[in-house]
C-alpha positions as CSV (number, residue, x, y, z in Angstrom):
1,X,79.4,50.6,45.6
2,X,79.7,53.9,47.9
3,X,76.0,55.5,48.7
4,X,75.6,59.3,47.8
5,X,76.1,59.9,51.2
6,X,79.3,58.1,51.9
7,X,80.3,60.0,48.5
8,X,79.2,63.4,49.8
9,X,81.5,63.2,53.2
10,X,84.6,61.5,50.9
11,X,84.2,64.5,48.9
12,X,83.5,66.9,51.5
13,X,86.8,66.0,53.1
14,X,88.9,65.9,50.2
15,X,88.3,69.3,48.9
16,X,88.6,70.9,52.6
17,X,92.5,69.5,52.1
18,X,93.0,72.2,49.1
19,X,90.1,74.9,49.4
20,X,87.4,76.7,51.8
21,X,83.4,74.9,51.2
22,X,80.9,77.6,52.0
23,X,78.9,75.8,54.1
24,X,75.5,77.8,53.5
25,X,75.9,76.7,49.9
26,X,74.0,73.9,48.5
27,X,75.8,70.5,47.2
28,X,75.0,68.7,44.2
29,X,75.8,64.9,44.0
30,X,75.6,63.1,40.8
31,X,75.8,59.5,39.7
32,X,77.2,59.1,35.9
33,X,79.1,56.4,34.2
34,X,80.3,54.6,38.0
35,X,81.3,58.0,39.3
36,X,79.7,60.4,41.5
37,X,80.2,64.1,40.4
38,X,80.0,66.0,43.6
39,X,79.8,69.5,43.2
40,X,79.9,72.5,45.9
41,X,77.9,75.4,44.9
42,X,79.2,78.9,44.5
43,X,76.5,81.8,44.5
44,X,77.2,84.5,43.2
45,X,75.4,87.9,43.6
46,X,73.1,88.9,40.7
47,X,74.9,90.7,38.1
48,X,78.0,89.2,38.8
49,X,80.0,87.1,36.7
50,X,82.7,84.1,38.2
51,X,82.8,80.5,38.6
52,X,79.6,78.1,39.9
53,X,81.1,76.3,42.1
54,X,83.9,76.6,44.8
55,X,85.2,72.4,44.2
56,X,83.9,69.6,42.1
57,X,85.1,66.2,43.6
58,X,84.8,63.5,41.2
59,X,85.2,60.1,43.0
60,X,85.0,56.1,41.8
61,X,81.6,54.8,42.9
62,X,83.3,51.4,43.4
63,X,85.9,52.3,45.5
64,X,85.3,56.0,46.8
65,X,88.9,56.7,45.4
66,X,89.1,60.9,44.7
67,X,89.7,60.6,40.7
68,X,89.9,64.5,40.5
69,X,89.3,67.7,42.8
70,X,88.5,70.7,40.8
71,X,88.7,74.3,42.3
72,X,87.4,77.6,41.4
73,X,89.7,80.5,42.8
């Protein structure tokens, strides 16, 4: 099994392939049913409506094998 770590840089790379990561954002990484959830934070201003996150990288905590990369545009 990958650590959160290992599944945080797998991630990190993956969705950098498709989309822009905001650094200064935070990152969220989950562990549910033998997959890590990792998500990258969007902020948005106050008052303002649009998606939470700029990619959510859902990866096999077995293997580390990228199961899906979800973007917000």
């Amino acid at each position: 099994m990958i650590t959160a770590g290992q599944a945080l840089d797998i991630a990190h790379a993956a969705a950098l392939q498709h989309m822009q990561i905001d650094p200064a954002n935070p990152i969220e990484v989950r562990l549910l049913d033998g997959r890590y959830i990792v998500t990258f934070v969007h902020s948005n201003p106050p008052g303002v409506r649009g998606p939470d996150y700029d990619a959510r990288v859902t990866l096999d905590a077995a293997t580390g094998d990228v199961l899906e990369i979800l973007g917000a545009s």
